[in-house]
GULUM-60020 format. One line per 3 residues: their letters; for each residue x, y, z of C-alpha. Coordinates in nm, 4 decimals. Example, Ala and Ser with C-alpha at 12.3 -4.5 7.8 and 13.67 -1.06 7.14 Angstrom:
<pts>
as	1.2300:-0.4500:0.7800 ~ 1.3670:-0.1060:0.7140
</pts>
This chain:
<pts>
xxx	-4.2195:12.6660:19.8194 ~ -4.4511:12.9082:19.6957 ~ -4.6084:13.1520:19.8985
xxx	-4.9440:13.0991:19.6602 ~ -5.0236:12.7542:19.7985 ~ -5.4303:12.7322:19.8392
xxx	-5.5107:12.5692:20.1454 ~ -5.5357:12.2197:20.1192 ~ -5.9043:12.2148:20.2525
xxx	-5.9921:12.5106:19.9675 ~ -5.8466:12.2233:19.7604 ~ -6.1000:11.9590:19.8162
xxx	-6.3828:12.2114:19.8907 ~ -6.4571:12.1061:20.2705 ~ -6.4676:12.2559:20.5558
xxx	-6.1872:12.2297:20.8272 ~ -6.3546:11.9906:21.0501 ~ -6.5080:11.7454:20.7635
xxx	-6.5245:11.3795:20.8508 ~ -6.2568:11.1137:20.6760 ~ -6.5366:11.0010:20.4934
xxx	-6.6555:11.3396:20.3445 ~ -6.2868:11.4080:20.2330 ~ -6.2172:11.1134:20.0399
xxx	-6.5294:11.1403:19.8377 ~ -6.4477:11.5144:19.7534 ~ -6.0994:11.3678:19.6699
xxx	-6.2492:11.1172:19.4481 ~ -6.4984:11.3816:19.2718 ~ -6.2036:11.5620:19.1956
xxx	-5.9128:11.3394:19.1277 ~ -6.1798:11.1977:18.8526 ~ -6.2746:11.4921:18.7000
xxx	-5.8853:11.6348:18.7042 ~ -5.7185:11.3084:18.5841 ~ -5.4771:11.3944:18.3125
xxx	-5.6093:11.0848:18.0980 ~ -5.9606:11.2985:18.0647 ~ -5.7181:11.6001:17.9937
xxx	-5.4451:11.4760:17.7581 ~ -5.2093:11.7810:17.6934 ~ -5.3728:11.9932:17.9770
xxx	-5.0800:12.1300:18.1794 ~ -5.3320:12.3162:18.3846 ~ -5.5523:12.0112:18.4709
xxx	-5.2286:11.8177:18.5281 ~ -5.1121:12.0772:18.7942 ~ -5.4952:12.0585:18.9533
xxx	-5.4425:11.6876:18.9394 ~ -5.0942:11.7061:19.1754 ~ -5.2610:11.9815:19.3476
xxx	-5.5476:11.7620:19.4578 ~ -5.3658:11.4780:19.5345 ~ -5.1021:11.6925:19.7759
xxx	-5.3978:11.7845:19.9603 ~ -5.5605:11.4351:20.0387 ~ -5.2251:11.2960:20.0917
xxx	-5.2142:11.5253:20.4317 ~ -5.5421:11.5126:20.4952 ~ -5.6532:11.2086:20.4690
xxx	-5.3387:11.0934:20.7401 ~ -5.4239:11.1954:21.0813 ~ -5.0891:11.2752:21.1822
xxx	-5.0285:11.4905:20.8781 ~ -5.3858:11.6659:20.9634 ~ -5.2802:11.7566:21.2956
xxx	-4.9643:11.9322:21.2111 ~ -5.0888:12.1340:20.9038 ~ -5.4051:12.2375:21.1382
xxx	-5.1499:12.3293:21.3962 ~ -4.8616:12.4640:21.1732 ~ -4.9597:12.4890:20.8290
xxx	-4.7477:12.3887:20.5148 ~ -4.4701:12.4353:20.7587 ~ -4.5687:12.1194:20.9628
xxx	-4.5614:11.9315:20.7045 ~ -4.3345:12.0077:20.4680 ~ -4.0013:12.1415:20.6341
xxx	-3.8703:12.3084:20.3030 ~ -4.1888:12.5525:20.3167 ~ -4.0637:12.9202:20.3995
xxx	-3.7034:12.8283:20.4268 ~ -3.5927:13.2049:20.5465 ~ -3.4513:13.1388:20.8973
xxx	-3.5570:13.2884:21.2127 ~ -3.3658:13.5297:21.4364 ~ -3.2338:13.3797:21.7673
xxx	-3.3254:13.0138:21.8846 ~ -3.0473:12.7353:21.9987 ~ -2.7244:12.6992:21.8532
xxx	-2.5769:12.3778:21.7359 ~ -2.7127:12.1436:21.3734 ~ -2.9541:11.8505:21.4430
xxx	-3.0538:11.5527:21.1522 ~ -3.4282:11.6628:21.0808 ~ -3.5021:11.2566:21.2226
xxx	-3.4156:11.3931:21.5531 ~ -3.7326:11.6896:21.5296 ~ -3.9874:11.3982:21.4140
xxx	-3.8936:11.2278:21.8195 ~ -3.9399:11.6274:21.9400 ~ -4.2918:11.6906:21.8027
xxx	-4.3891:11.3316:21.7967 ~ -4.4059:11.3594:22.1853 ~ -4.6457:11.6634:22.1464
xxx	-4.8465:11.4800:21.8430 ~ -4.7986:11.1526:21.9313 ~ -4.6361:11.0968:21.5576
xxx	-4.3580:11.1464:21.4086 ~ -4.2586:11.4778:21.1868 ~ -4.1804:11.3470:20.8596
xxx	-3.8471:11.4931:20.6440 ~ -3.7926:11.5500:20.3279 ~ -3.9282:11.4515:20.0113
xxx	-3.8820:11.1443:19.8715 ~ -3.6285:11.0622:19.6253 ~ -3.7830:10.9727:19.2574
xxx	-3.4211:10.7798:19.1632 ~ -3.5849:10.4323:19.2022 ~ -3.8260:10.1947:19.0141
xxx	-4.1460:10.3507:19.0214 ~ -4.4921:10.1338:18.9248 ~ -4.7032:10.2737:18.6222
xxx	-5.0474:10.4274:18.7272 ~ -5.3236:10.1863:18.6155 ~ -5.6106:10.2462:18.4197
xxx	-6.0027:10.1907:18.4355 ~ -6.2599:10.2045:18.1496 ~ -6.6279:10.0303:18.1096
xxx	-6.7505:9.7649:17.8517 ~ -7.0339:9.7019:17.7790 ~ -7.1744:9.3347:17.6586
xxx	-7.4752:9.1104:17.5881 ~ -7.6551:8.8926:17.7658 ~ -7.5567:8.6122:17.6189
xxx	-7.1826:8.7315:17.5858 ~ -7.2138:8.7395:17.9557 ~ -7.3222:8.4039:17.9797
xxx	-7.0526:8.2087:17.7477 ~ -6.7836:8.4494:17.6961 ~ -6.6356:8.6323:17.3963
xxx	-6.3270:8.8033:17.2765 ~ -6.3386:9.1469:17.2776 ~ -6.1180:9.4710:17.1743
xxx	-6.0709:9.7982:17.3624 ~ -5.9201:10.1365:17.2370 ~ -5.7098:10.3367:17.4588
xxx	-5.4732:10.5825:17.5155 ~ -5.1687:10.4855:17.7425 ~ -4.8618:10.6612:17.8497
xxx	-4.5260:10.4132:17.7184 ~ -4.1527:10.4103:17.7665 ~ -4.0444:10.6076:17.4517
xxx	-3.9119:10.3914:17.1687 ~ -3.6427:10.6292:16.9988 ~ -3.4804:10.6744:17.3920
xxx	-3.5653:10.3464:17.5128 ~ -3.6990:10.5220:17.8223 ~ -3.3324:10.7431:17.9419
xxx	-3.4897:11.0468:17.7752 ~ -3.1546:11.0971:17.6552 ~ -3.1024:11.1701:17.2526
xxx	-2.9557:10.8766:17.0299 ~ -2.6132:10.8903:17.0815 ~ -2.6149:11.0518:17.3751
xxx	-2.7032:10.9417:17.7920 ~ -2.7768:11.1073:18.0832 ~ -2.5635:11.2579:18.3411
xxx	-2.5294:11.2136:18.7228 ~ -2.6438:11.5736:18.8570 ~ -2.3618:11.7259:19.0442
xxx	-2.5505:11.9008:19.2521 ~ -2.6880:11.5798:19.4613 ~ -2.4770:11.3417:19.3454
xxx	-2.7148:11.1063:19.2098 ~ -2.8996:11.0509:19.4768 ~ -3.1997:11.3179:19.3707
xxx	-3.1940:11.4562:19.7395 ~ -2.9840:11.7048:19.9165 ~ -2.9511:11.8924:20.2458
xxx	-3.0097:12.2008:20.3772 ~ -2.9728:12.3696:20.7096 ~ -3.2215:12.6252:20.8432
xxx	-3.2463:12.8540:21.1399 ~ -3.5323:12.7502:21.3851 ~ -3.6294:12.8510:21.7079
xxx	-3.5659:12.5325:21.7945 ~ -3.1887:12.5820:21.6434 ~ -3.0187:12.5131:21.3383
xxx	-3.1585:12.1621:21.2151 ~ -3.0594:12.0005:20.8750 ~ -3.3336:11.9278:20.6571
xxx	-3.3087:11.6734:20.3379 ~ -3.5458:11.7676:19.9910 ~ -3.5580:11.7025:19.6429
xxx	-3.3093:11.8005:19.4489 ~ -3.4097:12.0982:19.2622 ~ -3.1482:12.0672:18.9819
xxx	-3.2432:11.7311:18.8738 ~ -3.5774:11.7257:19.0351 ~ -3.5212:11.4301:19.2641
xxx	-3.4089:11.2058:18.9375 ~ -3.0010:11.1520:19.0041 ~ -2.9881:11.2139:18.6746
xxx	-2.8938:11.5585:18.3978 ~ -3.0286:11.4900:18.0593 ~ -2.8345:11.7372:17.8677
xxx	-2.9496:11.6232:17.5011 ~ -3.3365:11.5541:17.5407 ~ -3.4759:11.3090:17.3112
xxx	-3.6952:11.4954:17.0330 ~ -3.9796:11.2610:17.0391 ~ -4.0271:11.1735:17.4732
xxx	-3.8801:11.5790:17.5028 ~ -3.6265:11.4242:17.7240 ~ -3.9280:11.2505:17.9849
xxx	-3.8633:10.9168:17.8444 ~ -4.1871:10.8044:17.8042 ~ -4.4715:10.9282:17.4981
xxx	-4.8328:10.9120:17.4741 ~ -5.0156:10.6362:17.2464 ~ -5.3500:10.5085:17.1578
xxx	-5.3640:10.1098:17.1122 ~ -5.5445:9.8431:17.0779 ~ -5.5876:9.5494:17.3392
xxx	-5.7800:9.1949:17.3659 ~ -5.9887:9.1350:17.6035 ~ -6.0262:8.8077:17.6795
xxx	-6.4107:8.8032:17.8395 ~ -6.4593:8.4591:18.0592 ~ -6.7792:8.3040:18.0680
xxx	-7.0266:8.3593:18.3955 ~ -6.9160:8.6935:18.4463 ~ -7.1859:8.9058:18.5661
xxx	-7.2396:9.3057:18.5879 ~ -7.0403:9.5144:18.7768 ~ -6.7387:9.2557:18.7848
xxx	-6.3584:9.3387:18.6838 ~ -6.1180:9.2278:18.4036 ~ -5.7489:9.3000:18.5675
xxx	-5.4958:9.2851:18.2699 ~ -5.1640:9.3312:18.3946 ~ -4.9016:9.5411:18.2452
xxx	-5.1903:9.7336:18.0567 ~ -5.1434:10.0103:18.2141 ~ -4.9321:10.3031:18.2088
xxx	-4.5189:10.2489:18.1527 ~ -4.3612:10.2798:18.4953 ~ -4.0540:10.4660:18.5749
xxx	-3.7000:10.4131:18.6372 ~ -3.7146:10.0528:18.4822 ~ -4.0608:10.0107:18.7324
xxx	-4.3186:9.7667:18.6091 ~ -4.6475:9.9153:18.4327 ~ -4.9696:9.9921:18.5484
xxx	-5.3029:9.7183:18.5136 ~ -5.5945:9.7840:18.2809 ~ -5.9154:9.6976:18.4888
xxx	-6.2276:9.6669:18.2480 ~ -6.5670:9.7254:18.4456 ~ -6.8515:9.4723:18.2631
xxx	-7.1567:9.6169:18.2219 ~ -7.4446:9.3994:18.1211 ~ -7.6929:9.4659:17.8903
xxx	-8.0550:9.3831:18.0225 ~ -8.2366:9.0695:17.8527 ~ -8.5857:9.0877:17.6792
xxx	-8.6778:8.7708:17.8279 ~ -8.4113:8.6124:18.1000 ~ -8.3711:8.7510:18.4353
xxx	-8.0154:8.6430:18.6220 ~ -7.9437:8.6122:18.9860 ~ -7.6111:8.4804:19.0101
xxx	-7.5962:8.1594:18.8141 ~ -8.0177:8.1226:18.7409 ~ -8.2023:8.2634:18.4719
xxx	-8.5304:8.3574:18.5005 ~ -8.8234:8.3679:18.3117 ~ -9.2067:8.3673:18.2254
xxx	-9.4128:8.2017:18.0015 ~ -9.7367:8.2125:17.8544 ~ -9.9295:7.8624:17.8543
xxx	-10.3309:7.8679:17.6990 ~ -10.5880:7.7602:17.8462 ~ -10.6267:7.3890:17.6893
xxx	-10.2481:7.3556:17.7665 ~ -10.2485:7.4175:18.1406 ~ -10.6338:7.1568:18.1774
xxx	-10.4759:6.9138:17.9237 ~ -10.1632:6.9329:17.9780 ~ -9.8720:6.9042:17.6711
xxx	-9.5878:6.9656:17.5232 ~ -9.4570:7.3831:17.4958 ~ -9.1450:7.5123:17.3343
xxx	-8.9252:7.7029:17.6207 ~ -8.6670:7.9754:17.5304 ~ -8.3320:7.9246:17.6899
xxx	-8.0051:8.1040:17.6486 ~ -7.8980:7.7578:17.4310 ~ -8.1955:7.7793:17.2176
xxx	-8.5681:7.6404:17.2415 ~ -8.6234:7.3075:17.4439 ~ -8.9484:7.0946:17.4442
xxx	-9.1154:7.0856:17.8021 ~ -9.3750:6.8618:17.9005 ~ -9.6892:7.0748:18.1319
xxx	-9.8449:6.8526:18.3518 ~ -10.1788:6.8135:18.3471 ~ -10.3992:7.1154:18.5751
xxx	-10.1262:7.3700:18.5868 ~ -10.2455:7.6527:18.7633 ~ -10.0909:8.0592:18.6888
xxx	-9.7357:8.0925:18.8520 ~ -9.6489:7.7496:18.8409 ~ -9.2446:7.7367:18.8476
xxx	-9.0808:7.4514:18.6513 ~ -8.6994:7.4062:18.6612 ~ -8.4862:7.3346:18.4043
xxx	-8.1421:7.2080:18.5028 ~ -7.8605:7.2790:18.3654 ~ -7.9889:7.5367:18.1320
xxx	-7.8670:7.8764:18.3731 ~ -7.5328:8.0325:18.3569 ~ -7.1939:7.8661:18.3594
xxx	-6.9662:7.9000:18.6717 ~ -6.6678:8.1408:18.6110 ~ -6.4855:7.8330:18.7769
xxx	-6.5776:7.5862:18.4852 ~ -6.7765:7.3479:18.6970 ~ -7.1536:7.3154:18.5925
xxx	-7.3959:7.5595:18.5110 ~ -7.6984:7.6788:18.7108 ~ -8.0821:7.5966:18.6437
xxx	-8.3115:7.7836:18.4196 ~ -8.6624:7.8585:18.5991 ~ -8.9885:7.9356:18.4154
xxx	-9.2840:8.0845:18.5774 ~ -9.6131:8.0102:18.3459 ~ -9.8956:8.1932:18.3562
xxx	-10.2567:8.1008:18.1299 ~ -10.3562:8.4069:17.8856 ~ -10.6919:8.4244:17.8330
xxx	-10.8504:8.3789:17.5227 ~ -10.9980:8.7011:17.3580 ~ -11.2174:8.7803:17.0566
xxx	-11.4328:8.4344:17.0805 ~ -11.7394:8.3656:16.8077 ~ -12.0937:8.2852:16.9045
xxx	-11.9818:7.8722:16.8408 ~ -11.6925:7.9181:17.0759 ~ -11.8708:8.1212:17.3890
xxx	-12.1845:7.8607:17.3294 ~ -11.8811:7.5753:17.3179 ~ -11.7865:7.7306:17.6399
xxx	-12.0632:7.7843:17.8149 ~ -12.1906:7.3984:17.7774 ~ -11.8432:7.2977:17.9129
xxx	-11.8361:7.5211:18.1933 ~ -12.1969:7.3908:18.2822 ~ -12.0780:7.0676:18.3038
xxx	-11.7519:7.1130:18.6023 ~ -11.8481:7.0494:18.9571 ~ -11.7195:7.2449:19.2289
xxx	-11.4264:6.9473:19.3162 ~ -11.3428:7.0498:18.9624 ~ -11.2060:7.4060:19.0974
xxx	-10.9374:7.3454:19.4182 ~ -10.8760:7.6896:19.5247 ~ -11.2216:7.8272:19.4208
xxx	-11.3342:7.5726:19.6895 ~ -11.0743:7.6208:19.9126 ~ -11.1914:8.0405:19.8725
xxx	-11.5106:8.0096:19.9672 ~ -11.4460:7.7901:20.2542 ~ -11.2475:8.0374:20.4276
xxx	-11.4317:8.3071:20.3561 ~ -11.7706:8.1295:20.5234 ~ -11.5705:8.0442:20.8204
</pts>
């Protein structure tokens, strides 16, 4: 291990003591703004990215924590500063046997070795935004997205291997990606197990690279992908399209696309769940009369009858006329607050018109003026 390693909590920028909490949002700051899919080609950002992710993997497990506080890299990771140490017990111990030592110190146990990469490994998924209408929202639409996705490499068919040629069991661990070492301790001499540093924890030698993968086995390409956008789905919600994702490894399954759904605001409609909302102006002769009105909708204009002495912020409902369940059963209800606009710019004939009709109401004519004053007196 290198004797450069930046302290994991220089890595996440917090301070030894920080709360779980304030960790994993520094971790997701960073892992965000390091992700090699924001950095395609950046080796540097890439190493940031592992980096980052080395750090929150011990701190964010209490057991972990404890030993690097207490140790260091050396508690938790046993290949760190592999040197030996003068003296200490004699005889060779499997390093499972020092994870029951410390664990009765720690109250965990003291985790060996790294982990070997020879098996099926999942693809890392990916997330990206969309943004759509209102009314795409509302009765779903087919939509496209452009993105760039790591694949199993076509020329290799994934081995990394040139044509013609195939990859070799490494010698060194015999396949297995892991070997084992023995180290001086104080303790004694215990055997450790670690990656494989010929093959790099793979099992396998790939003498011949493949010219196009460069012998990973996998290559980097933009596409194109449906999106298949189902109606009722509201802001903030998530499209999960499996196998999307990135290619996995070692014949492992890929990743998921998730699409986040953004929703454009509406000129007129309001949504809360599966009701629209939305206001109206009525004139003055409509709400004494009464009468017939057109009423948007997200289907169109509908006729609606106004009964007779509507008063400002009256709510009629409209049923039927909201948004469609995601589960295909019904819709919700449309609701439409009205409210009476004032007439403006009125002739001598019309304020004289007005005046003689005004002169002619009673005071059971006006409900709440009535109702006003009487509480007011009292």
């Amino acid at each position: 291990m290198a004797d450069n390693k930046r302290d994991y909590y220089e890595v996440l920028g917090v301070q030894k003591g920080a709360q779980d909490a304030e960790i994993k949002k520094a971790y997701r700051k960073l892992a965000k703004e390091n992700h090699p899919d924001l950095h395609p080609g950046d080796k540097e950002a890439e190493a940031r990215f592992k980096e980052i992710n080395e750090a929150y993997e011990v701190l964010s497990d209490s057991d972990k924590r404890a030993r690097y506080d207490q140790f260091g890299f050396a508690g938790v990771d046993p290949n760190y500063g592999a040197g030996g140490f003068g003296g200490g017990f004699e005889g060779s111990f499997d390093f499972g046997d020092l994870g029951d030592i410390f664990g009765s110190f720690f109250g965990g146990g003291f985790g060996g070795g790294g982990r070997a990469r020879t098996g099926p490994q999942r693809g890392e998924s990916l997330r990206m935004g969309m943004t759509i209408s209102f009314e795409e929202a509302a009765f779903g639409c087919e939509k496209e997205v452009s993105l760039e996705r790591v694949e199993q490499c076509e020329t290799c068919r994934g081995t990394g291997a040139a044509p013609g040629t195939s990859a070799e069991t490494c010698s060194n661990c015999g396949g297995s990606g892991q070997v084992q070492q023995r180290r001086q301790t104080p303790m004694g001499v215990f055997a450790t197990t670690g990656t494989c540093p010929r093959c790099g924890g793979k099992g396998k030698i790939v003498s011949s690279p493949c010219k196009d993968c460069g012998g990973s086995g996998q290559v980097r390409r933009r596409r194109t992908v449906k999106v298949s956008i189902p109606a009722g789905i509201d802001n903030g919600q998530i499209i999960s399209l499996r196998g999307q994702g990135n290619a996995g490894k070692n014949g492992g399954p890929a990743g998921d696309l998730q699409i986040v759904i953004t929703v454009e605001p509406h000129p007129l409609f309001r949504r809360d769940g599966s009701s629209v909302y939305c206001e109206a102006p009525i004139t003055f002769t409509q709400a004494v009369l009464g009468g017939e009105m057109e009423i948007p909708t997200i289907d169109g204009k509908v006729k609606y009858d106004i009964p007779e002495g509507t008063q400002t912020g009256s709510t009629f409902r409209l049923r039927g006329k909201g948004i469609p369940n995601m589960n295909g059963r019904g819709r919700g209800d449309q609701f439409v607050t009205v409210y009476i606009e004032t007439p403006r710019n009125l002739n001598r004939e019309q304020k004289e018109a007005l005046k003689k009709f005004s002169a002619t109401l009673k005071e059971n004519n006006y409900e709440g003026h009535k109702s006003f004053f009487k509480k007011f007196k009292k």
